[in-house]
C-alpha positions in Angstrom: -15.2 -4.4 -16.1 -17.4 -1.7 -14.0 -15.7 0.7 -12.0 -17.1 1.4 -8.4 -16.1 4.5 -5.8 -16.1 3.9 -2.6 -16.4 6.8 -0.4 -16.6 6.4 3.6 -14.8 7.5 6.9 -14.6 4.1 8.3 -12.0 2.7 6.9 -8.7 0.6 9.0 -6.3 1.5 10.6 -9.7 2.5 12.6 -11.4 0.0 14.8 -14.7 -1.0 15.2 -17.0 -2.9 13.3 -18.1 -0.4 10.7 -14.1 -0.4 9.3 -14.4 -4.2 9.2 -17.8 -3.9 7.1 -16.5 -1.4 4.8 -12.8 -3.2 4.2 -14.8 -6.9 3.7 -16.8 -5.3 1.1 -14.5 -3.8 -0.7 -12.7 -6.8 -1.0 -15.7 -8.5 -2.1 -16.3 -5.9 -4.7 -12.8 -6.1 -5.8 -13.4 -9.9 -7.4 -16.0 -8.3 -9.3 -15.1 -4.7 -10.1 -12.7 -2.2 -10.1 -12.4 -0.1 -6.9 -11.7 3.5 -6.1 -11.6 4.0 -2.4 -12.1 7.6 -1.3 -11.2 7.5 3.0 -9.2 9.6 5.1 -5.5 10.1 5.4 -3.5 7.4 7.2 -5.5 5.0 5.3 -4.0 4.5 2.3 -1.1 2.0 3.4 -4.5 -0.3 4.5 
């Protein structure tokens, strides 16, 4: 399985339609990959 980092700023609890890109794609990438997410703090319980 390939590993992928994601690193970005936009990320929930933020709002806005750049957070809701990045979260659906990570999702997306997660049925395919294994995901490291690299965001600010306060996002990690997202």
């Amino acid at each position: 399985m390939k590993t992928v980092l994601v690193v970005t700023r936009n990320l929930p609890p933020l709002v806005g339609g750049m957070e809701r890109l990045m979260w659906n794609l990570i999702d997306q990438l997660r049925q395919r990959a294994r995901v490291h997410v690299i965001g600010p703090k306060g996002c990690r319980e997202h």
